[in-house]
N, C-alpha and C positions, 0 to 999 in steps of 0.2 A: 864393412862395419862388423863390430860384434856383435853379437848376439845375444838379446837381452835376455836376461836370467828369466824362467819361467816358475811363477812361484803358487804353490799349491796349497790349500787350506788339508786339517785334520781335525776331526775332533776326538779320534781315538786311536790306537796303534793299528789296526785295522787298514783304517785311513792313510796313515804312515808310509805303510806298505805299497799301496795301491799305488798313492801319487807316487814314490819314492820307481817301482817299479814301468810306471805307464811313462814318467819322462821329464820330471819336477828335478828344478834344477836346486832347487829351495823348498821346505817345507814350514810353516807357519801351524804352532798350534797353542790354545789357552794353557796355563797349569791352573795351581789350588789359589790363585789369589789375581784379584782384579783382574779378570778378563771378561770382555764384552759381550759375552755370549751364555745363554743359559749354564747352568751347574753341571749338565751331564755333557756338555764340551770342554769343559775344565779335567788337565791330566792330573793325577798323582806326580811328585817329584819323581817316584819312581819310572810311570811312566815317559815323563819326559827324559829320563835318563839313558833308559831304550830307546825312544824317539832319536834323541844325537846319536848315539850308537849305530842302530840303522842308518839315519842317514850319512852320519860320515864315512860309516865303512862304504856303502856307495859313492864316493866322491862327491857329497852332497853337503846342505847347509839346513841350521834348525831354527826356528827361528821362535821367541813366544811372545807373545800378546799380554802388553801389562797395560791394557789401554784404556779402564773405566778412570772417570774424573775422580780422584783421590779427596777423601776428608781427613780432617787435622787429624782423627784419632787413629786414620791408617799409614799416615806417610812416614810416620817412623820405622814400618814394618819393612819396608821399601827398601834399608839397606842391607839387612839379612837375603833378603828375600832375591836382591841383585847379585848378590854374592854368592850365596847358591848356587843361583844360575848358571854364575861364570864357573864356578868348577865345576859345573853339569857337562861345560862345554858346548854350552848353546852360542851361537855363533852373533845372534843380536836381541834384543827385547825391542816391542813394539809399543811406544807409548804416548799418552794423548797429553796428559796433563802438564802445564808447564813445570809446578812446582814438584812432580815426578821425575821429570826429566832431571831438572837440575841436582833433584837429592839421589838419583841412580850417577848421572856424572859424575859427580864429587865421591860417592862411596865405590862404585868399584869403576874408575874411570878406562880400565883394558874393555869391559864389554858392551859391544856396538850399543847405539842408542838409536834407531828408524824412528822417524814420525809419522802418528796415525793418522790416517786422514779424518778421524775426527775431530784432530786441530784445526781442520781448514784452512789449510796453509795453501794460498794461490795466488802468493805473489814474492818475489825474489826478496824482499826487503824481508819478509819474514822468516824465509829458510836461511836467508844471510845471518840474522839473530840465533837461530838456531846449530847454523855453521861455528859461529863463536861460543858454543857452548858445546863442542866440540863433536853434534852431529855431524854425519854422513850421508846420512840418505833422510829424504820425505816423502812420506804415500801423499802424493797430490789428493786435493778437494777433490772431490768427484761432479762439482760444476762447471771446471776448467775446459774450453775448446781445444783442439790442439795447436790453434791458431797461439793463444793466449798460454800455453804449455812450452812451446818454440820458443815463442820472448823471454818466458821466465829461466828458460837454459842458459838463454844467451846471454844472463847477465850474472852467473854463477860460477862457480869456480870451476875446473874439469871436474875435482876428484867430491863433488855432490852432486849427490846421484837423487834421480826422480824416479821414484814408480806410481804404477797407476791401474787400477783396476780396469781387467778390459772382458768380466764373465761371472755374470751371478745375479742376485740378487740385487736391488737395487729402494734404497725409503725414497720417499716423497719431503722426507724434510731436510733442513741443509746438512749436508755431510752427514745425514744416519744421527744429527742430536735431535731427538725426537720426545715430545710429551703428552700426548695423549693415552698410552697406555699407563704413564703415570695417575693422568687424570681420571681416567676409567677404571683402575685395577690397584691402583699404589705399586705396581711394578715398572720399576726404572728402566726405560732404555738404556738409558746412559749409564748404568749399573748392571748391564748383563742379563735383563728380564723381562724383557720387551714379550708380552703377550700377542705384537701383530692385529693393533683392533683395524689396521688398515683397509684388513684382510679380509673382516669381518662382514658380513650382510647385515643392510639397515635399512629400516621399514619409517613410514610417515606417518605421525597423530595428529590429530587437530586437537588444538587445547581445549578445547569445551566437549571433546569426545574421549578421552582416558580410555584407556585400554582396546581403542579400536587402532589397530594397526593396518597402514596399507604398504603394499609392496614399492618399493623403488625400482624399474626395473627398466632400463636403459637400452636392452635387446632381452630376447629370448633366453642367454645366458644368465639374465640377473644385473646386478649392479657393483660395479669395480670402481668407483669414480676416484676412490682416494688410497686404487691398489698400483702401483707402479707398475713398467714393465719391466723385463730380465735384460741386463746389460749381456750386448754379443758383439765382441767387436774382431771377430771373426778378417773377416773384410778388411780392418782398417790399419789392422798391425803394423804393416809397412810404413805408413803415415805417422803414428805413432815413434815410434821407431824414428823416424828422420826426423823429428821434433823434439827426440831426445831423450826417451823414456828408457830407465837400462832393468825394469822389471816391471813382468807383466803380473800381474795378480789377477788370481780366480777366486770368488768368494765363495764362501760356503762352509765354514767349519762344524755346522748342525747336518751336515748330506751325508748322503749313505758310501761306503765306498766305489759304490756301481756308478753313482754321481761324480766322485772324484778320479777314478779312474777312466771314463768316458770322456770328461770335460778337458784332464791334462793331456790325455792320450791325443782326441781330435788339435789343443791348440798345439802340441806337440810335433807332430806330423805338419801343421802347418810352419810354425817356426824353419824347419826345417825344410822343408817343399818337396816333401815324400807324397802328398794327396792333390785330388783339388778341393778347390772349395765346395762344391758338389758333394762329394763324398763325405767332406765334413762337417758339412750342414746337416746331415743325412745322420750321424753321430749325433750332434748336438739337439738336434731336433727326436732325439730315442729318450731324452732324460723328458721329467718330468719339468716343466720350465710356466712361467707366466709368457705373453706374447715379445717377442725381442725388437732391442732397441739399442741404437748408441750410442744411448746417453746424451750428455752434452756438445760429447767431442766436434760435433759436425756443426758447429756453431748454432745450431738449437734442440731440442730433441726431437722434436719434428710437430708439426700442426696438429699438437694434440689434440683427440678427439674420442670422450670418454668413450661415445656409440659403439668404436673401432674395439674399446678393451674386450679381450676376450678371459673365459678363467682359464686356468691352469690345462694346459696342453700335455699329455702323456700318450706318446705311440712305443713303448713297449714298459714293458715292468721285468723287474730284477727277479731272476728265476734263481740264481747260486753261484756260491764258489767254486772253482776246479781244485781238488785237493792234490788227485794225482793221476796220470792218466797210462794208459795202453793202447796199444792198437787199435783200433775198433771200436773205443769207447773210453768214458772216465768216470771217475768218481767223486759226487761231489756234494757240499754242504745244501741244502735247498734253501731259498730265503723266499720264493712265489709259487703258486701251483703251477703246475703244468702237468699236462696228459701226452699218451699216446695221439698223435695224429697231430701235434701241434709244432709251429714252426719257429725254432732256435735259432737265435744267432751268438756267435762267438766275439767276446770284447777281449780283444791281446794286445799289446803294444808287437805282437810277430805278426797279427796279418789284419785286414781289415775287408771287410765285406761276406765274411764269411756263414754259412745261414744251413742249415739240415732239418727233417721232417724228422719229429722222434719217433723209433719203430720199436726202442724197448726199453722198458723201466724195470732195473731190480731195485730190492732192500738189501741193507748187508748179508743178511743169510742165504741169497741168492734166489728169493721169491719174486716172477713177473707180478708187476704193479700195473693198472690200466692209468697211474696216475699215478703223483708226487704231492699230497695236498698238505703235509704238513711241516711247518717251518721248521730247519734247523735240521730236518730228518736228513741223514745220510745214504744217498742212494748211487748206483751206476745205472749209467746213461749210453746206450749204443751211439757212436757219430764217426763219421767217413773221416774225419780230420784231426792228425796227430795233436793235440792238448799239452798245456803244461799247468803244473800248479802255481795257481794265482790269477789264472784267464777268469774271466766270467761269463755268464753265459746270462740271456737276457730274452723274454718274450717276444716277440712284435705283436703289437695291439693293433698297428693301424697299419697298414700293407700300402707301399706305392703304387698309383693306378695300372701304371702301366705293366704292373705285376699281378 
């Protein structure tokens, strides 16, 4: 079988680079208009223009996100704005709204039209409609089994294609249409401004007591009751995959690069069956994540049990860029502290498992450093193993026992 495309979030050129170099067969990212995701993951045309650029000269594909629900005073903008694109060279737009879609088809009908999975489309009869309006592909609902993903293959055509998020984040409401940051904030989810009150900690009043607040607190952690967990479907790809799925999607276009480059790299190497699963867990489990889950695929998500929710898990942090390296050593952008005496590891799509004690920190002017504390500072770093520009380099917080 082939190989289904491996498809990577960005929210800046940065990002671009990361996933485009760790192993992104496709790249996904917002521009200046209706996209799903706060302002500062939204590119400039210009940088979407680099974006295609980059990635095609990689033998790669770009993809962008036009996917908030469209009002009457914006859909007229929608034909300019598809036309653009297509001479950007963007390879598809990603979009939710029907009356989008159809006014992107009809004005510039050469460039691809994918459906968001905020249409909720999980069932053959409605990707069939969407077929005749001369899509190609649909990001399946994200409450589809793969049970119920199989079936809806098998009554579609070959050349529509399914993809399906299988790493990231994940709402608690259907397919990510959510209203209660609405409710609470007047910022839209569905507009690209979702504040995350999901996220949020919340305390109990009794109504004849005003401003006595008590804790809600479900474990020793606090209370998560209405925070989802992190889609990892690590494990299931295979499954996937034989049910029909021809792109896997990783969400995330608000992450940092060390996020995006971590997360394509590890499901990369699996794709591929360069790792085991061990080792890639061992990857996935270094980003910063909520507790993981597989969704719905496994025909439930499992016997939820708020008790069980844990918060946000982090066993290393993002220490910097490699700019460019030497023998001995490299030099490189810093994004976390680190000291002398503290233990690094190496993120490259050339090796993996790689880890060194640092034994010396300069500044540019060649000054020992007992320490790296400030962001963005440019420093060389002593390490036994040959570096290239673009690797990252990353803390460990939480050590394996047996280490």
């Amino acid at each position: 079988m082939t190989k289904p495309e491996l498809l990577a979030p960005a929210g800046d050129l940065e990002c671009v680079k990361a996933a485009l170099r760790f192993g992104a067969d496709a790249v996904y990212v917002g521009g200046p208009q209706l996209q799903l995701r706060a302002q500062s993951a939204g590119m400039t045309m210009d940088d979407v223009a680099q974006a295609v650029a980059l990635a095609h000269k990689a033998g790669k594909k770009l993809y962008v996100t036009v996917n908030c629900f469209v009002k009457d005073t914006e859909i007229d903008t929608l034909t300019d704005y598809g036309k653009a694109l297509y001479e950007l060279g963007v390879d598809a737009v990603i979009v939710s709204d029907l009356g989008a879609v159809a006014t992107l088809r009809g004005a510039v009908p050469k460039l691809a039209v994918h459906i968001s999975t905020q249409a909720n489309c999980q069932n053959a009869a409605t990707a069939l409609a969407y077929y005749q309006m001369g899509v190609r592909r649909v990001v399946l609902a994200r409450e589809m089994t793969i049970s119920e993903i199989a079936e809806m293959r098998s009554r579609l055509p070959d050349d529509m294609e399914m993809e399906a998020f299988v790493h990231g984040a994940m709402c608690m409401a259907f397919s990510g249409r959510c209203f209660i940051s609405s409710m609470l904030t007047g910022r839209s989810g569905n507009r690209g401004e979702c504040t995350q009150p999901c996220r949020w900690g919340y305390a109990l009043m009794e109504q004849k007591r005003p401003g006595e607040y008590f804790p809600l607190e479900e474990t020793e952690h606090g209370t998560n009751i209405i925070s989802s967990r992190d889609l990892n479907c690590l494990g299931i790809l295979d499954r996937l995959q034989a049910a029909g799925v021809a792109s896997y999607k990783i969400e995330g276009r608000m992450k940092t690069p060390f996020y995006v480059a971590t997360v394509v790299g590890a499901y990369r190497r699996k794709i591929d069956g360069t790792a085991t699963d061990e080792q890639l867990m061992r990857e996935l489990n270094a980003i910063s994540h909520r507790p993981y889950a597989t969704g719905f695929y496994e025909e439930y998500l499992f016997k939820y049990n708020p008790d069980l929710q844990l918060p946000y898990v982090t066993e290393c942090s993002f220490a910097g860029t490699v700019l460019k390296a030497e023998d001995g050593r490299f030099f490189m952008e810093q994004r976390g502290k680190f000291e002398v005496g503290d233990t690094l590891e190496v993120v490259s799509p050339n090796s993996l498992g790689l880890s060194f004690t640092v034994t010396h920190i300069e500044d540019e002017e060649g000054n020992a450093m007992e320490s790296a504390p400030h962001a963005m500072q440019k420093v060389w770093v002593d390490c036994p193993y040959r570096l290239e520009a673009g690797d990252l380099i990353r803390k460990r917080l939480v050590f394996d026992e047996e280490k």
